[in-house]
N, C-alpha and C positions, 0 to 999 in steps of 0.2 A: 723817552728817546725820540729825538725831531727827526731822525734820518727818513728821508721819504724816498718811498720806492711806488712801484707802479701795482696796481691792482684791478681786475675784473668785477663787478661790482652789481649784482643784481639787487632793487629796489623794487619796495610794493607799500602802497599806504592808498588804499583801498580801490577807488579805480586806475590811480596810474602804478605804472609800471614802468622802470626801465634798466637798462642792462649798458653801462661804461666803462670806460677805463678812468680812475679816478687816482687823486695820489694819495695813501696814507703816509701813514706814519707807525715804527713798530709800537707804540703803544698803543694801537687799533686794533692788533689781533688779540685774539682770544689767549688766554692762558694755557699756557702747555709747558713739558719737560725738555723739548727740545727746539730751538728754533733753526729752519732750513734756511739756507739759502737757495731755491728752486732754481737750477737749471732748463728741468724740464714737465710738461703736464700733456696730457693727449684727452682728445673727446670720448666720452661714453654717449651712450643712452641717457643715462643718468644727467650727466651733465647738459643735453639738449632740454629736457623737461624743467629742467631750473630754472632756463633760460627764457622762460613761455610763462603768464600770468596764474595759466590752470594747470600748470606741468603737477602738482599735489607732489612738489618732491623735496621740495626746499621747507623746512621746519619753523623757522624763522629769519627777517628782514629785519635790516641787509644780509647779505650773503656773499662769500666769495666762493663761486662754485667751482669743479674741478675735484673729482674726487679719485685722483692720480698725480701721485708729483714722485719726481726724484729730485736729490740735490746736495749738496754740500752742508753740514753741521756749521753751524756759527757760533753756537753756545750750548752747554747742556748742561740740566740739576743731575740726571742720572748717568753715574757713571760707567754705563755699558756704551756712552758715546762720548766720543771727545770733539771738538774743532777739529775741522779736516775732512772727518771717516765721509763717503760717501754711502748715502740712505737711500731708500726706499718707503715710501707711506700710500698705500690703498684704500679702498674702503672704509668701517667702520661707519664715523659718522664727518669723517671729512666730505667737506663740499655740500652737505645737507644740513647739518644742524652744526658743525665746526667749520671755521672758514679753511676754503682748500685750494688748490694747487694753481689756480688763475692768476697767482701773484708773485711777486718776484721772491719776495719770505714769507713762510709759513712756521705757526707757531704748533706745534701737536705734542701729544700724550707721548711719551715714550715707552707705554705698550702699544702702540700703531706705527713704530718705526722697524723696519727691517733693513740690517746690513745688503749692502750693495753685495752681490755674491762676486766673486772670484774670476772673471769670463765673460761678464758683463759691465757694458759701458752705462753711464745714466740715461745716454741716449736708448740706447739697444731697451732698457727698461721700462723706457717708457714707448717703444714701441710696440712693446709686450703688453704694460699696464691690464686693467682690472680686463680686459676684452680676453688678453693672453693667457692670462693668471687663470680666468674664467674655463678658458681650453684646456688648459694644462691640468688642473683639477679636473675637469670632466675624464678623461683620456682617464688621467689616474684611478677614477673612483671605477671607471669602466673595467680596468685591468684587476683592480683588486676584487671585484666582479665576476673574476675568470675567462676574461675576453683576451685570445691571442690572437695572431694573424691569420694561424692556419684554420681559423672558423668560419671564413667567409668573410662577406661584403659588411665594412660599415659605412652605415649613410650621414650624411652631415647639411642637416636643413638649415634656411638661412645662411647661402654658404658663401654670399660676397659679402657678408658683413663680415666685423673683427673676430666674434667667436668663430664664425664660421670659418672664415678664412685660416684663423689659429688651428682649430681645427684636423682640417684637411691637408697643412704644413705638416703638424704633429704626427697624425697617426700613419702621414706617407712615411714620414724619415725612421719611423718606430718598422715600416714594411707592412704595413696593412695595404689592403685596396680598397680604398676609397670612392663611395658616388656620393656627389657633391648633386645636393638640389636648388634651385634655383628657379625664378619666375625671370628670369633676365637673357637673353637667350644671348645678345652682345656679351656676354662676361664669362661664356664658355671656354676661350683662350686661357683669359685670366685665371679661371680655377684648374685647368692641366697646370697649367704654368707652375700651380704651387702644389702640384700634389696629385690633384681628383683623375682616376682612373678612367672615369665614369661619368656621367650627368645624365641628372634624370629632372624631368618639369615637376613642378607642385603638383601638377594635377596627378601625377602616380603618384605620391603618398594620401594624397587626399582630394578625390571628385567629387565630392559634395556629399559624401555617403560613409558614415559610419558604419561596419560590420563589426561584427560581435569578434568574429574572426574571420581573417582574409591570407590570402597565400603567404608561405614564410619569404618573407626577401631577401631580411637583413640580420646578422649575426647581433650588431649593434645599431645603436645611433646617439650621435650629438647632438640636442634640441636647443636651441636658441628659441625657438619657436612659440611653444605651448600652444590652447585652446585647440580647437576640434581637430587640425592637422596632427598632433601629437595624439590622441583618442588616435585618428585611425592609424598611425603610424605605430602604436602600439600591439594592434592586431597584427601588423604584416612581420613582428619581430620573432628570429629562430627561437626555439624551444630553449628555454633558461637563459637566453640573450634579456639584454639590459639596454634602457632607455638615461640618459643623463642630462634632466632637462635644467634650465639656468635661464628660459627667458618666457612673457608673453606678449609678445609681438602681434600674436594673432587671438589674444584673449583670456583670461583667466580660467576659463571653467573648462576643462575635461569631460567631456559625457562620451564616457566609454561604460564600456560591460566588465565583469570581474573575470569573464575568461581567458582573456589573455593570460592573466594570473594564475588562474587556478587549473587550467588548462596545459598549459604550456609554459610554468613559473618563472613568467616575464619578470624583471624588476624594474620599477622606476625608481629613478636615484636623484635626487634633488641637491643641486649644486650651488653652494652659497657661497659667492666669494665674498660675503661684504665682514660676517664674524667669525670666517673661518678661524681656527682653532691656530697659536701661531706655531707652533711644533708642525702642523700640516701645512703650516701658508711658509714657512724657512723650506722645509723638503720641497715644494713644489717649485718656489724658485734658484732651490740650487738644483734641480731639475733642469729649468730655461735655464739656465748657465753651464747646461753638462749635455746628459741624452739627448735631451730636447734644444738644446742650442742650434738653430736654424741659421744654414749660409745665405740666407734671401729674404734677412729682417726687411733689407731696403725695399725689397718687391714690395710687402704688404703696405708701404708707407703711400697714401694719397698722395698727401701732400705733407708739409711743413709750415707749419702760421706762423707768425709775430701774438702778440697778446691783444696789439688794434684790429686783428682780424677776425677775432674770437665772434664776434656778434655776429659775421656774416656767415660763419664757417658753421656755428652751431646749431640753426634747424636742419643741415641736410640729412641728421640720421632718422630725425620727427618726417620728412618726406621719403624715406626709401630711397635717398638716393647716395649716401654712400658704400663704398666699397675699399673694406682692408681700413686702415689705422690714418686718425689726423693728428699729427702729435704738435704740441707748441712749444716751440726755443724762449723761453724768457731768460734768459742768461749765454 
């Protein structure tokens, strides 16, 4: 097939590196069951590390990174989709070792496609994307946890980024009270604005000092986070409250004590949106399409890109400096 469409395009062949917009052609993508025509894609984490020589994220080069797309059906071998349906595709191994959502079609497995739910636009979807997806599962696994409102304060670290931000939208409109933490003291507005009751600095969850155990603060928390903030954020969780961590921003390694645990049967719950199970990834987003449907998608949105702005839009989450969701129109 000659038909050329546009693509995001990271390269590596040993010391160069570089990151374009280039044109394929559909018989450039990779093999799959369904081919999209992508309306829309948004940045992760993920997708900034692609974007960098040492990000250790991308499996092999070339690449088309983006590992969030919604979009239109153009063709499909499996008949749970037809031409038309509008999709959903997250995670798995799109945008790392499958080419993903940075382009205008994307070819994927159709066990990684999810029907567009009922209540949701493509856009609204991808405003949500893997950041949303990411909240919305945390909140959930929190509740099935036995976490309800009338327990107290939950805390939500990392909280102007997308999890964060999801977050804090989520568990307000669900009627918790929320404290939202933060090193940004400008973006205290912005987190009432969506939710947080509360704001508290990094430095009360964690001042350089792990204790074994420290004051109970919080009923819950949503950890974007990980490494030593999460340790001591562990200590300061109510008795049988629960931790639902999904990032490490601030380091791999945990060195905590077993008391929390055994002490006061804290749980850690580890939140994977990349293989979630599709029975749990379908409930979660007819979820954002139902209880959880937010009237202030638009608030979380940065900004809006084109696909030629991709290269400049994608170190801001590698610097700390975004806040809430970048989503890209490519159709």
């Amino acid at each position: 097939m000659t038909q050329l469409f546009n693509a995001l395009v990271v390269d590596k062949h040993e010391e160069d590196f570089s990151v374009q917009v280039k044109q394929l052609t559909l018989n450039d993508l990779p093999e799959g069951d369904v081919l999209i025509r992508v309306h829309y894609s948004g940045i992760n984490y993920k997708d900034s590390l692609a974007s960098i020589p040492n990000g250790n994220i991308v499996q092999s080069y070339p690449m088309i990174p983006g590992i969030d797309l919604a979009g239109v059906v153009e063709s499909s071998t499996d008949d749970r989709f037809k031409p038309g349906d509008e999709v959903i595709a997250t995670s798995y191994e799109i945008g790392v070792s499958h080419f993903g959502g940075y382009s205008e079609y994307a070819s994927v497995k159709s066990e990684w496609v999810v029907p567009l739910p009922e209540g949701l636009s493509l856009k609204e979807a991808m405003i949500i994307g893997t950041a949303g997806f990411t909240a919305a599962l945390s909140v959930q696994r929190l509740e099935e946890n036995h976490l309800s409102s009338e327990k107290g304060k939950v805390l939500v670290t990392g909280a102007t980024g997308g999890v964060g931000s999801f977050a804090i939208s989520f568990l307000s409109k669900l009627g918790y009270e929320v404290e939202a933490s933060t090193g940004k003291n400008e973006e205290h507005a912005y987190l009432k604005s969506i939710g947080a009751t509360s704001i508290v600095s990094r430095e009360e969850v964690y001042d350089g000092k792990i204790r074994a155990l420290g004051k109970q603060k919080w009923a819950a928390a949503v950890d974007p986070v990980g490494g030593e903030p999460l340790a001591s954020l562990l200590s300061q969780i109510d008795y049988g409250g629960s931790v639902a961590v999904s990032g490490l921003t601030a380091g791999t390694k945990i060195p905590t004590a077993v008391f929390p645990f055994i002490l006061r049967g804290v749980n850690l719950l580890g939140i994977d949106s990349v293989y979630c199970p599709m029975e749990t990834r379908k409930k979660v987003w007819d979820r954002l399409a139902n209880d959880l449907k937010l009237s202030n998608l638009e608030q979380l949105v940065q900004q809006e890109i084109s696909l030629h702005e991709l290269s400049d839009a994608l170190p801001t989450l590698l610097k700390g400096q975004a806040r809430g969701r970048t989503i890209v129109k490519l159709a």
